[in-house]
gemmi code that builds the backbone of each chain (N, CA, C; Angstrom):
import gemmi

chains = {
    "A": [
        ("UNK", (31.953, -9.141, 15.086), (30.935, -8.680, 14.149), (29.578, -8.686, 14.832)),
        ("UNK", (28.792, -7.429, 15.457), (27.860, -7.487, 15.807), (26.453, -7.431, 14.985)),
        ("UNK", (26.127, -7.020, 14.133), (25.307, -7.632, 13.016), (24.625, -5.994, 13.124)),
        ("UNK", (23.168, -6.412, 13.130), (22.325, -5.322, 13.504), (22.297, -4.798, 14.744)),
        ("UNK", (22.270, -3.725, 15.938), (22.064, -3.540, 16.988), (21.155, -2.628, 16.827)),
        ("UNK", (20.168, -3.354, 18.137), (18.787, -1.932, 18.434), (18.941, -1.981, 19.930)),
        ("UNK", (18.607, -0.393, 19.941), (18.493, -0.249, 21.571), (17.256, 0.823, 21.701)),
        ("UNK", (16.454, 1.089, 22.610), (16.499, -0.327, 23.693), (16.002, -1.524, 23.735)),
        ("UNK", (16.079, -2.530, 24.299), (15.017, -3.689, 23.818), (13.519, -3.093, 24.901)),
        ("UNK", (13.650, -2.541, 25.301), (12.205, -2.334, 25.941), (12.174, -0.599, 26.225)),
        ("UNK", (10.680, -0.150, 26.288), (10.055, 0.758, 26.657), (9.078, 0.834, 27.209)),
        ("UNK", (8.556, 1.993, 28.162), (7.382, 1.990, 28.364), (6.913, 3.494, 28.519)),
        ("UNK", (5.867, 4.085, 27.265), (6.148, 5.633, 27.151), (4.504, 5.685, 27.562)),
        ("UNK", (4.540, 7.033, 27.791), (3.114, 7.545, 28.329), (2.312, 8.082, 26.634)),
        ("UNK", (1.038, 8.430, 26.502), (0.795, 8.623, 26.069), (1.403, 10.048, 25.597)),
        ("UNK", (1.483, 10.499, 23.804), (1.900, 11.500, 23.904), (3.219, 11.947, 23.699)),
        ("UNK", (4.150, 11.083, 24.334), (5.737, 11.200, 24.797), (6.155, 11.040, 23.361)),
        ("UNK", (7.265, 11.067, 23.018), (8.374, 11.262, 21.748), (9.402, 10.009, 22.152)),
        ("UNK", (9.957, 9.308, 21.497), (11.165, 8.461, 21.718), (11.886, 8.248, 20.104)),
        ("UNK", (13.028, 7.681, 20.211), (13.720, 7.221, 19.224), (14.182, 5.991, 19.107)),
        ("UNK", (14.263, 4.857, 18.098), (14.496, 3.504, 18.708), (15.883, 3.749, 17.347)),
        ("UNK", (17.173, 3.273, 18.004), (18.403, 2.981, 17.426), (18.684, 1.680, 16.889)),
        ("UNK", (18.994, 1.924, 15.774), (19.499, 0.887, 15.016), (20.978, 1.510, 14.461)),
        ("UNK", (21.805, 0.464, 14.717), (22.902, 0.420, 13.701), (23.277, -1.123, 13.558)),
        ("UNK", (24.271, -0.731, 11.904), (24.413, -2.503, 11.766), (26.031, -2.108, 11.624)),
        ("UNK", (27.009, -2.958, 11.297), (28.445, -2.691, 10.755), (28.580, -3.555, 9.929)),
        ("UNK", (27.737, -4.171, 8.744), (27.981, -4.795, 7.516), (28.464, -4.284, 6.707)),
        ("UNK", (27.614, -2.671, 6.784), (28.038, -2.381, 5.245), (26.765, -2.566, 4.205)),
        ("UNK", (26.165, -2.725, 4.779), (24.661, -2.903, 3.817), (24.213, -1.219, 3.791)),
        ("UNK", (23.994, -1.285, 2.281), (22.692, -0.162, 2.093), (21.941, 0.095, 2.426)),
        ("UNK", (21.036, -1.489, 2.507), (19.501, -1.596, 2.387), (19.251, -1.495, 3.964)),
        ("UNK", (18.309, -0.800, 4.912), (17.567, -0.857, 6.311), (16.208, -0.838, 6.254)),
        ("UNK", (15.932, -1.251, 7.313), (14.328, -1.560, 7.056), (13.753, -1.372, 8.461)),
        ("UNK", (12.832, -0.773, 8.949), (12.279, -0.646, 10.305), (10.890, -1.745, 9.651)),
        ("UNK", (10.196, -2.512, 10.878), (9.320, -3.461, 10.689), (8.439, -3.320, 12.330)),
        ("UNK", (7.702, -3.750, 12.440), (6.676, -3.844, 13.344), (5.842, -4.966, 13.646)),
        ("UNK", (6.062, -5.679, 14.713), (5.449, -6.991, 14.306), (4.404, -7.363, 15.398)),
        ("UNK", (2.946, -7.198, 15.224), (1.498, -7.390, 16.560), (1.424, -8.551, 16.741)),
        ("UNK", (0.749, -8.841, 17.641), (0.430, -10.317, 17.672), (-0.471, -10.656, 16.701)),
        ("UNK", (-0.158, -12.467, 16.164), (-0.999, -12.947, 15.473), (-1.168, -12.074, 13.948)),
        ("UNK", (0.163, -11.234, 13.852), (0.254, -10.762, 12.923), (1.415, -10.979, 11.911)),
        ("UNK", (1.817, -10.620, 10.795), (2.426, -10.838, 10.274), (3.572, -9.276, 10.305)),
        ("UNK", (5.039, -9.697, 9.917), (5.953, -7.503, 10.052), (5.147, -7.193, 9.150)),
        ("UNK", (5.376, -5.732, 9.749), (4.755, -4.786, 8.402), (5.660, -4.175, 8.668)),
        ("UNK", (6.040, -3.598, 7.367), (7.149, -2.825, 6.952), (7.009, -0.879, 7.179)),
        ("UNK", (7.197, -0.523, 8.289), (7.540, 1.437, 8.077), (8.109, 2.027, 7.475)),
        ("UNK", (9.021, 2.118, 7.432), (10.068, 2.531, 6.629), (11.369, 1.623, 6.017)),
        ("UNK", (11.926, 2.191, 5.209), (13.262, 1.899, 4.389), (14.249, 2.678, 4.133)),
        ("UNK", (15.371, 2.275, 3.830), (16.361, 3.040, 3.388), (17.487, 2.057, 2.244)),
        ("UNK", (17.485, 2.892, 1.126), (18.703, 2.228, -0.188), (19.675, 2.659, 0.415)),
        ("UNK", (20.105, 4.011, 1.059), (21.593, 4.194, 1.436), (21.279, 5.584, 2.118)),
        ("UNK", (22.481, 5.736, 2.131), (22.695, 7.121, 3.256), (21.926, 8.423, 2.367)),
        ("UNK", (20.918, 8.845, 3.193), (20.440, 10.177, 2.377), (18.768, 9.927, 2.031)),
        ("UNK", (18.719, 8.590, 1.708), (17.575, 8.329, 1.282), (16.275, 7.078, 1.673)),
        ("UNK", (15.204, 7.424, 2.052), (14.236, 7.154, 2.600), (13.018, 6.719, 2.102)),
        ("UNK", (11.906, 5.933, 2.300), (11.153, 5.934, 2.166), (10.003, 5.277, 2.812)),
        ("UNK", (8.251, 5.275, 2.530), (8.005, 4.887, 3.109), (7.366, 3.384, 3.151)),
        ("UNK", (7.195, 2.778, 3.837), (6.605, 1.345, 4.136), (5.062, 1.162, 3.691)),
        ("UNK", (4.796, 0.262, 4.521), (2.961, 0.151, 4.387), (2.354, 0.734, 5.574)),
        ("UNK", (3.272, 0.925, 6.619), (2.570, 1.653, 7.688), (3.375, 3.090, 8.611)),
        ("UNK", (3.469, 4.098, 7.823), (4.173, 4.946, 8.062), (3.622, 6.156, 9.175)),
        ("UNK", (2.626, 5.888, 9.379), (1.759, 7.219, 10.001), (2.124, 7.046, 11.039)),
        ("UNK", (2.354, 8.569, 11.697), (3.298, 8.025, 13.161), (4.506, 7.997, 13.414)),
        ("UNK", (5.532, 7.945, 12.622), (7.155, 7.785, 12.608), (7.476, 8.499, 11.802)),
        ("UNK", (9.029, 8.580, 11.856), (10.061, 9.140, 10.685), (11.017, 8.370, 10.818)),
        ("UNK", (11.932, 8.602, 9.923), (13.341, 7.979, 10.048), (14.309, 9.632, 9.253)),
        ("UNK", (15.648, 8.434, 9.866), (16.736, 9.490, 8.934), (17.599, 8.392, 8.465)),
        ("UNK", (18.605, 8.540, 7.526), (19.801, 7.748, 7.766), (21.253, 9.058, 6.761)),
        ("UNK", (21.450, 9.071, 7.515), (23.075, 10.414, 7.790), (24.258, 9.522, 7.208)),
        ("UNK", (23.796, 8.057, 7.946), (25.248, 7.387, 7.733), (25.089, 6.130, 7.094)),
        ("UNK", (25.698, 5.376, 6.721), (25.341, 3.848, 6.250), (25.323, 3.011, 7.597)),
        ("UNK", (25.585, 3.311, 8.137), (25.761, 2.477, 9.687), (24.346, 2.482, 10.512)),
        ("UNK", (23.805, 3.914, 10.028), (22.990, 4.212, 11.395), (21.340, 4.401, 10.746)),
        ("UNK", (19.917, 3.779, 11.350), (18.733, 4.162, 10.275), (17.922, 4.221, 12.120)),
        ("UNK", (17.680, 5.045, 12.490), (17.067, 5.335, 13.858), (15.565, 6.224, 13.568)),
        ("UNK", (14.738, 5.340, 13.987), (12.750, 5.408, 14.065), (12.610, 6.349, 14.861)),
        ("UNK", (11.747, 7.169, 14.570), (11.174, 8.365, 15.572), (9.898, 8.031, 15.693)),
        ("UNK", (9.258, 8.200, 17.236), (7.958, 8.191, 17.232), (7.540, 9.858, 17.929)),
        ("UNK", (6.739, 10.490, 17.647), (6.951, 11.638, 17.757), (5.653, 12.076, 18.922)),
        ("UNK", (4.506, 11.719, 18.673), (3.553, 11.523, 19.862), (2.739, 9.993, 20.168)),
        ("UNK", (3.543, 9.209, 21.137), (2.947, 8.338, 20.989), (1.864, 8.064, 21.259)),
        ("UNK", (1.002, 6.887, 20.910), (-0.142, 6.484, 20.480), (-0.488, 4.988, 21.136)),
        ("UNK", (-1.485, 4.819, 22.105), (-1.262, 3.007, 22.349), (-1.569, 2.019, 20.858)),
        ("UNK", (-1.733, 2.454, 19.607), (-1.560, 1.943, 18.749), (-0.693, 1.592, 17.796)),
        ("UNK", (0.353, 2.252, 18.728), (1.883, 1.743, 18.498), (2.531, 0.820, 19.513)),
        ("UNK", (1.681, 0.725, 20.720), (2.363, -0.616, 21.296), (2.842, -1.541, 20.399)),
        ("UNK", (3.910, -2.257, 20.509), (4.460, -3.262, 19.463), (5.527, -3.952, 19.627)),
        ("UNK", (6.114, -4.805, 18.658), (7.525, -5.024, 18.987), (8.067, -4.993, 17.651)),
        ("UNK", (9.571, -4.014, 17.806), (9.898, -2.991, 16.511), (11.536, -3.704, 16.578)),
        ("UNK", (11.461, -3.933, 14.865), (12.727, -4.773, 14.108), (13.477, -3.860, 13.587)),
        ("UNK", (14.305, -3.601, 13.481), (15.207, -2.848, 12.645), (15.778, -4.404, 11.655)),
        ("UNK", (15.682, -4.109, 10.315), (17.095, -5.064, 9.364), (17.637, -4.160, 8.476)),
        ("UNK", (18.531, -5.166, 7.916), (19.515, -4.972, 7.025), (19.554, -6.057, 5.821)),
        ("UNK", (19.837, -5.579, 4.523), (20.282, -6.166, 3.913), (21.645, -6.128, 2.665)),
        ("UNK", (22.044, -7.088, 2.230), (23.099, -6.247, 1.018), (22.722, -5.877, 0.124)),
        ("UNK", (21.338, -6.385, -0.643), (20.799, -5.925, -1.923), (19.335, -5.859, -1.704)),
        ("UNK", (18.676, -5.005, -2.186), (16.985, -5.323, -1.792), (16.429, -6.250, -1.798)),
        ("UNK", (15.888, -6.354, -0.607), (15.342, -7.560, -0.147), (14.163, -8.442, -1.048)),
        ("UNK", (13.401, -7.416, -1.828), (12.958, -8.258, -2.192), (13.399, -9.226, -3.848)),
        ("UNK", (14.684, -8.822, -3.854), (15.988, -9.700, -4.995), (16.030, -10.682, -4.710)),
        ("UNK", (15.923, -11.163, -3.348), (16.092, -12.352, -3.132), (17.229, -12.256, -1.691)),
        ("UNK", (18.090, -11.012, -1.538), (19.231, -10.731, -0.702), (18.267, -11.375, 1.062)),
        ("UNK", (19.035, -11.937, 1.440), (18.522, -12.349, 2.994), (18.408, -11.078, 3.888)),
        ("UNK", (17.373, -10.553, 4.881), (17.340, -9.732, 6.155), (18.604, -10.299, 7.217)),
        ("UNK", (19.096, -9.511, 7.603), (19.535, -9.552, 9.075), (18.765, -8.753, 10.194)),
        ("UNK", (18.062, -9.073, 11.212), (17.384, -8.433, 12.131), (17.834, -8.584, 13.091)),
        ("UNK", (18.012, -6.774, 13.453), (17.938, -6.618, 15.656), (17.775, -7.541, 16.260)),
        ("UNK", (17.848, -7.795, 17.779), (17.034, -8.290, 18.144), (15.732, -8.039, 18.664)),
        ("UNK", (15.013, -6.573, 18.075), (13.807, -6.088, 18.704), (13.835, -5.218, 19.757)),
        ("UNK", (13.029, -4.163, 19.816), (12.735, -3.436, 20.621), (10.985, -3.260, 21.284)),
        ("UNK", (10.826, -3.830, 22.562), (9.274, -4.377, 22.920), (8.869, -2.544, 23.748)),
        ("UNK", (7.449, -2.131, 22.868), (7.367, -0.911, 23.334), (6.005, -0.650, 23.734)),
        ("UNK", (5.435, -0.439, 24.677), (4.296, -0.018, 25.420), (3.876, 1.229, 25.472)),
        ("UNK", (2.977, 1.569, 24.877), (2.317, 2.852, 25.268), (1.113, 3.138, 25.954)),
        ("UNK", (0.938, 3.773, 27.250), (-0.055, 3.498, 28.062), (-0.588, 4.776, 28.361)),
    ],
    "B": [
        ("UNK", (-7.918, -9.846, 1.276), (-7.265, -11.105, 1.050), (-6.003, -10.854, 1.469)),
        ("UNK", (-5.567, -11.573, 2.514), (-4.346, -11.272, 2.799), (-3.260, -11.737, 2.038)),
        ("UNK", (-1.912, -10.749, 1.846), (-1.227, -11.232, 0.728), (-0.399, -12.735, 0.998)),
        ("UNK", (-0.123, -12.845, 2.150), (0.330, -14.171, 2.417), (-0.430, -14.772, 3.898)),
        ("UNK", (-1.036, -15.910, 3.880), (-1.450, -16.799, 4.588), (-1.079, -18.005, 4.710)),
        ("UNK", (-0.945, -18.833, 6.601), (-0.511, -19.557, 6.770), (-1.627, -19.938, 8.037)),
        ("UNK", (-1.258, -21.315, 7.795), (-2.195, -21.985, 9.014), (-1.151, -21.836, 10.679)),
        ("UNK", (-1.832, -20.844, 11.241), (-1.352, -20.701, 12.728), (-0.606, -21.774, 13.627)),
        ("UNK", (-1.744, -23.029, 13.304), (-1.099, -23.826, 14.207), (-1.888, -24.089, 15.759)),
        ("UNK", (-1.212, -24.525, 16.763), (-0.273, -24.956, 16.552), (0.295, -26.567, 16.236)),
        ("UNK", (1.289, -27.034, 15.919), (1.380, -28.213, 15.096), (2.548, -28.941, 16.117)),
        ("UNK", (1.756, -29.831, 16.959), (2.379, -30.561, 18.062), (2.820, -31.997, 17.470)),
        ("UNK", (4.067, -32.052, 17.992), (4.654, -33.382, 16.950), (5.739, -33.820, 18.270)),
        ("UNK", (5.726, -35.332, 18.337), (6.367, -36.111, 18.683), (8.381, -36.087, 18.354)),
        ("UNK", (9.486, -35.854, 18.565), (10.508, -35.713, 18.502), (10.688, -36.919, 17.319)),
        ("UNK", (11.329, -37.053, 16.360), (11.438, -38.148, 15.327), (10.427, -37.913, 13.999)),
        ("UNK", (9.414, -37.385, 14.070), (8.033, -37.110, 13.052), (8.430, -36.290, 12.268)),
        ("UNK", (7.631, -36.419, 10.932), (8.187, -35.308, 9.904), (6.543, -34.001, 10.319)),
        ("UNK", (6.704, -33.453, 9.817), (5.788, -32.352, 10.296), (6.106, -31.478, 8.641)),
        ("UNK", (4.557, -30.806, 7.944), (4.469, -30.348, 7.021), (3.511, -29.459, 6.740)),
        ("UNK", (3.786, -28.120, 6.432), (2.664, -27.157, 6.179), (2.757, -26.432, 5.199)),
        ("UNK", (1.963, -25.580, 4.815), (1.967, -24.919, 3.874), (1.509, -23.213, 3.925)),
        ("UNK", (2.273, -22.516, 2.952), (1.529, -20.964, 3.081), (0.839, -20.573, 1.456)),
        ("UNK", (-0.253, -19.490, 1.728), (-0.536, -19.504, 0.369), (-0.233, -17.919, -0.059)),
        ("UNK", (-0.114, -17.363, -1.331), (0.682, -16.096, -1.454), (-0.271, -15.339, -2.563)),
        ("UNK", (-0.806, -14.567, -2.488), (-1.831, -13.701, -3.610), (-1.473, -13.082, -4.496)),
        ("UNK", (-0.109, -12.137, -4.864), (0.486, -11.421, -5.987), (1.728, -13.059, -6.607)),
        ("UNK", (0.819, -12.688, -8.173), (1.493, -13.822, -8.719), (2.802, -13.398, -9.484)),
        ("UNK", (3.155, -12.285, -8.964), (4.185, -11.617, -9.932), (5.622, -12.013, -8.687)),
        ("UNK", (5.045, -12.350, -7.626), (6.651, -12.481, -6.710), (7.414, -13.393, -7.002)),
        ("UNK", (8.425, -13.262, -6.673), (9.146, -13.608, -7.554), (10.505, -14.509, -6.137)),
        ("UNK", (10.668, -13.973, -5.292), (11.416, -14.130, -4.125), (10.785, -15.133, -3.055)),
        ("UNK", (10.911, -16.341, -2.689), (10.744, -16.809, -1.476), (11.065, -17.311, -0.113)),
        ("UNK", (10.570, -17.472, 0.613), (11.861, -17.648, 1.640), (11.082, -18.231, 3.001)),
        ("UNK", (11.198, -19.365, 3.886), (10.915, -19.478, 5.096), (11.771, -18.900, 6.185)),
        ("UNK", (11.391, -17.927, 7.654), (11.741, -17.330, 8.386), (11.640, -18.065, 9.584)),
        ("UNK", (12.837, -18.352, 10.290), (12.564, -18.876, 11.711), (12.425, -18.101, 13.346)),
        ("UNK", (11.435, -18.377, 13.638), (11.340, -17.267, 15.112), (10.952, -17.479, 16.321)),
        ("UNK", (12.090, -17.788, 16.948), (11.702, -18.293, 18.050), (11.207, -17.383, 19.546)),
        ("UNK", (10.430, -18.009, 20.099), (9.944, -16.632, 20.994), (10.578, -15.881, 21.725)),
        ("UNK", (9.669, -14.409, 21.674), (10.354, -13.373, 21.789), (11.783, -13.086, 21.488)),
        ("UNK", (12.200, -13.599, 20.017), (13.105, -14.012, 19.367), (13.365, -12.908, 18.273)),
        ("UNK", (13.975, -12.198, 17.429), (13.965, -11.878, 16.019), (14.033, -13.021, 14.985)),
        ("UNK", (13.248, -12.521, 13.841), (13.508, -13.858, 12.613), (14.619, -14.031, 12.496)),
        ("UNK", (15.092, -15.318, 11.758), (16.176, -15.425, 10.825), (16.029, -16.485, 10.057)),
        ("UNK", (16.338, -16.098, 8.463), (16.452, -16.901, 7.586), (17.103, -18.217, 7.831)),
        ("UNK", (15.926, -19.434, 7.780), (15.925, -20.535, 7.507), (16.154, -21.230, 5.989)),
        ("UNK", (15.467, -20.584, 5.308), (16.236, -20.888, 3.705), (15.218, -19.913, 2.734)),
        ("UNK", (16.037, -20.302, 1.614), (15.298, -19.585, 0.296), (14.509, -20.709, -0.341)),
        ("UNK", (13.608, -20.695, -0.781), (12.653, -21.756, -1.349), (12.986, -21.264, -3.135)),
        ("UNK", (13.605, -22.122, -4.077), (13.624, -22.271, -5.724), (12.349, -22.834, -6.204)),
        ("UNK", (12.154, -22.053, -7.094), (11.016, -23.426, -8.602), (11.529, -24.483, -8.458)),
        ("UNK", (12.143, -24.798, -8.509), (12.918, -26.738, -8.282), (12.945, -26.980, -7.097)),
        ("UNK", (12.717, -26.689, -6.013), (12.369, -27.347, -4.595), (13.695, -27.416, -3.974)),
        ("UNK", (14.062, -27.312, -2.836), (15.168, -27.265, -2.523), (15.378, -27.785, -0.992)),
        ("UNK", (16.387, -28.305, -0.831), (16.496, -29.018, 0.908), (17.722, -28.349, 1.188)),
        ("UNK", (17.657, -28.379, 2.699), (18.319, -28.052, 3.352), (18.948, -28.998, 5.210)),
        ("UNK", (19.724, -30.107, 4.849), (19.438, -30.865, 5.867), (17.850, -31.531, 5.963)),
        ("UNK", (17.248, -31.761, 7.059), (15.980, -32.105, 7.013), (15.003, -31.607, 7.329)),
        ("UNK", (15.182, -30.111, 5.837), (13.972, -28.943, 6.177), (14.369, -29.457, 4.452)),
        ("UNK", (13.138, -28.998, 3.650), (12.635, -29.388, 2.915), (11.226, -28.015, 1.867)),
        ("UNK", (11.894, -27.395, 0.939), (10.540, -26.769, 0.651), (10.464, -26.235, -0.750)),
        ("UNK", (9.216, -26.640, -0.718), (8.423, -26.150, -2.332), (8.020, -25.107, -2.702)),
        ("UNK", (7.644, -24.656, -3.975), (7.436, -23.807, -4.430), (6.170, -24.365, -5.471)),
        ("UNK", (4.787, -24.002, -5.420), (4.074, -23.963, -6.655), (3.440, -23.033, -7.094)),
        ("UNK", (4.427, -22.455, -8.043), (3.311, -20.979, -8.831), (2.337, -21.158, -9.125)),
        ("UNK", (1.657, -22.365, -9.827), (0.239, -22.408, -10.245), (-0.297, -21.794, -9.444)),
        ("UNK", (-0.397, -22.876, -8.072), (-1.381, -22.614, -6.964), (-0.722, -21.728, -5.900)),
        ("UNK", (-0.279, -21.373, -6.215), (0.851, -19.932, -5.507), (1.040, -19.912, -3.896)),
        ("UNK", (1.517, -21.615, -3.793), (1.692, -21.974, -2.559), (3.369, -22.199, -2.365)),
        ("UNK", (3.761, -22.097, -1.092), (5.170, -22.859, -0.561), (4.785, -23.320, 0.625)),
        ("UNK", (5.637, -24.627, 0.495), (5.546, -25.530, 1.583), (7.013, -25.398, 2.073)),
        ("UNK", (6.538, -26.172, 3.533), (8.160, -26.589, 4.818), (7.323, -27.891, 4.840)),
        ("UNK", (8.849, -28.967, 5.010), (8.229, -30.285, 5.242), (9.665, -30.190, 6.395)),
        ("UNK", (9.550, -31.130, 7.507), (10.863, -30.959, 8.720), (10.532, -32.415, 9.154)),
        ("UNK", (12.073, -33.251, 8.760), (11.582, -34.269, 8.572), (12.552, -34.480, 10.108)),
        ("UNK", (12.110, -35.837, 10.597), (13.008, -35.956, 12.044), (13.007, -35.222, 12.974)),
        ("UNK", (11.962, -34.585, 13.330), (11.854, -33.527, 14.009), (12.913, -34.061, 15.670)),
        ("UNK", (13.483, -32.409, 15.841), (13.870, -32.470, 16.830), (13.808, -31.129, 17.973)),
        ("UNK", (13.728, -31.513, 19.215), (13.157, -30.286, 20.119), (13.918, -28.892, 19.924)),
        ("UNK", (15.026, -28.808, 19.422), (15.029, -27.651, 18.991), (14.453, -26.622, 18.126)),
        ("UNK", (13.787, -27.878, 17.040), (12.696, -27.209, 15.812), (11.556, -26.313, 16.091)),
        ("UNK", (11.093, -26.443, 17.725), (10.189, -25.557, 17.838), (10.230, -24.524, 17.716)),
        ("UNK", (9.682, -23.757, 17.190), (9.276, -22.420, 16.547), (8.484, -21.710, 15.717)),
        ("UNK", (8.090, -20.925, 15.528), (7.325, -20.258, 14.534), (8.084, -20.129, 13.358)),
        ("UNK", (7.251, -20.746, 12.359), (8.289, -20.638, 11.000), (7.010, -19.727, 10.103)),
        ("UNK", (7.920, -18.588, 9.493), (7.423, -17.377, 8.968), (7.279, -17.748, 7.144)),
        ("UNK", (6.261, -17.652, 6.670), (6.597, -17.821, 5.487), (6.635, -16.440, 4.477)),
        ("UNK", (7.852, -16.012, 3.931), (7.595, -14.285, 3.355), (8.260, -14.755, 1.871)),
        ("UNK", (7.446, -13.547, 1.017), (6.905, -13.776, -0.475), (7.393, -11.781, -0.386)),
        ("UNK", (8.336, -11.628, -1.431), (8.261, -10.249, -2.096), (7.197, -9.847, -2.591)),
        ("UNK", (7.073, -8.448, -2.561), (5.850, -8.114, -3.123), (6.305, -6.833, -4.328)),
        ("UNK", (7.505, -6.383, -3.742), (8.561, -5.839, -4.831), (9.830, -5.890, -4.933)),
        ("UNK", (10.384, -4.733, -5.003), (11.975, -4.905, -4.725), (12.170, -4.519, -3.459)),
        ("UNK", (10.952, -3.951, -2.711), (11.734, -4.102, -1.381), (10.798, -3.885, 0.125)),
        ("UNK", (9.701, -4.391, -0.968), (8.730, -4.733, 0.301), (8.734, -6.159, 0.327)),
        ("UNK", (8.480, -7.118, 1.220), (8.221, -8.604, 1.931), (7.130, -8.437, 2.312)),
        ("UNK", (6.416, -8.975, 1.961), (5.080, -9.551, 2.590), (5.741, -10.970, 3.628)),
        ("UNK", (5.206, -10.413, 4.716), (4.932, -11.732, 5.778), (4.229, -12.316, 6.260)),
        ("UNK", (4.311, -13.579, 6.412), (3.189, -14.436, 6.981), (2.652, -14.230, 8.400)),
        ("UNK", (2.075, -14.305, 9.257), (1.538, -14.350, 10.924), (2.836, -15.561, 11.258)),
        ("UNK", (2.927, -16.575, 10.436), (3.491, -17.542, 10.970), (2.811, -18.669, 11.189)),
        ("UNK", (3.814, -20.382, 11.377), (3.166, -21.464, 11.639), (3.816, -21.940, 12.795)),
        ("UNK", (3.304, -22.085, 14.278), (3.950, -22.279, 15.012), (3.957, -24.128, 15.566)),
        ("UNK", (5.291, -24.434, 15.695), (5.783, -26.190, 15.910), (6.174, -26.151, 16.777)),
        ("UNK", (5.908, -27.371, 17.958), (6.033, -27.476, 19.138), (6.531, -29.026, 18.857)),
        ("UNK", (7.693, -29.658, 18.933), (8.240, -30.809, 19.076), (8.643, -31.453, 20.385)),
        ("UNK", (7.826, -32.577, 20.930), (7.614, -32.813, 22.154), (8.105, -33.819, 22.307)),
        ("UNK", (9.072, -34.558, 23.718), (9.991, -34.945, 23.826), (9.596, -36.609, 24.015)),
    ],
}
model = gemmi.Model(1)
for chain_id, residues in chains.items():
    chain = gemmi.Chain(chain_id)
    for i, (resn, *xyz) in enumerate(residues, 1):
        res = gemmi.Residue()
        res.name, res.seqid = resn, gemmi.SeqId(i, " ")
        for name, pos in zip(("N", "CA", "C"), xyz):
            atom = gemmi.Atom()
            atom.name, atom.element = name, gemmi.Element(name[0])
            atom.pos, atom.b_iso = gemmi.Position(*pos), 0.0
            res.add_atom(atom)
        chain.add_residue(res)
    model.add_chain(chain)
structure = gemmi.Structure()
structure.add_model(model)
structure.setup_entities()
């Protein structure tokens, strides 16, 4: 049982450039969540997903997209990057919305540089 | 006002010591609580759910007071594995989390 998987754990994109950061989990959870976490900061939440098909957005969405096609799979687009997206980016999961009380499962992170 | 605040730290403690902090949370309507453990360059993971009736877990320990719309971690016996940043996150709906910066513990040998 591998939980959440993100790949890659690291990047380093030029200004400008496009990437995609992968997440899949094999729980079986609905709920996905892309997160972003700066230093000395607290995650902030980008995007979400209730289930396959459907999306929405976080507190800090400008800058990304998501899709999710499958229940397995919720993969972040950054489309021109920005050094104000340097960061380090969470993908989770949960079984019921998180904020019910249902616990996160998180990636282990993806550390991304934009220079 | 940030929706959840916690004292940074960091909170250097002797191996055996109980060690105790607190976070404070601004929307009084949440309803969900929970301390997050994270160790560096680590992903979180749930350390426990915090109840209105206070709840332990081994010798982690934590409160809940709506009045003053605080939760506490108390970690009693500390031991060098405990070091870490412990996250304190408060719902803010059904499916946003507000998170804390974190309180980071350094248990020294």
């Amino acid at each position: 049982n591998a939980g959440v998987t993100q790949t890659p754990k690291f990047r380093i994109l030029k200004i400008g450039q496009s990437m995609t950061l992968q997440c899949t989990q094999d729980m079986n959870h609905n709920y996905m969540y892309w997160y972003r976490q700066d230093p000395g900061m607290g995650l902030k939440l980008i995007y979400y997903s209730v289930g396959a098909g459907i999306t929405d957005k976080g507190e800090v969405p400008n800058g990304y997209n998501v899709s999710r096609s499958t229940t397995e799979d919720f993969p972040l687009r950054l489309e021109l990057a920005a050094p104000s997206q340097t960061s380090v980016y969470f993908c989770a999961s949960s079984y019921s919305p998180a904020g019910s009380g249902s616990p996160l499962h998180f990636g282990n992170g993806t550390r991304l540089t934009v220079t | 006002r940030k929706e959840v605040e916690q004292d940074p730290g960091p909170f250097n403690v002797p191996e055996g010591a109980t060690v105790a902090f607190n976070c404070t949370y601004s929307n009084s309507a949440s309803q969900s609580f929970f301390w997050y453990r994270q160790d560096c360059r680590k992903e979180p993971k749930l350390l426990m759910s915090v109840y209105s009736s206070g709840n332990e877990d081994g010798r982690f320990t934590a409160q809940l007071n709506r009045a003053s719309q605080y939760i506490s971690l108390l970690i009693r016996d500390s031991k060098l594995s405990d070091s870490a940043t412990y996250l304190c996150v408060v719902n803010f709906n059904d499916y946003k989390l507000s998170f804390g910066a974190g309180t980071t513990v350094t248990v020294r040998a």
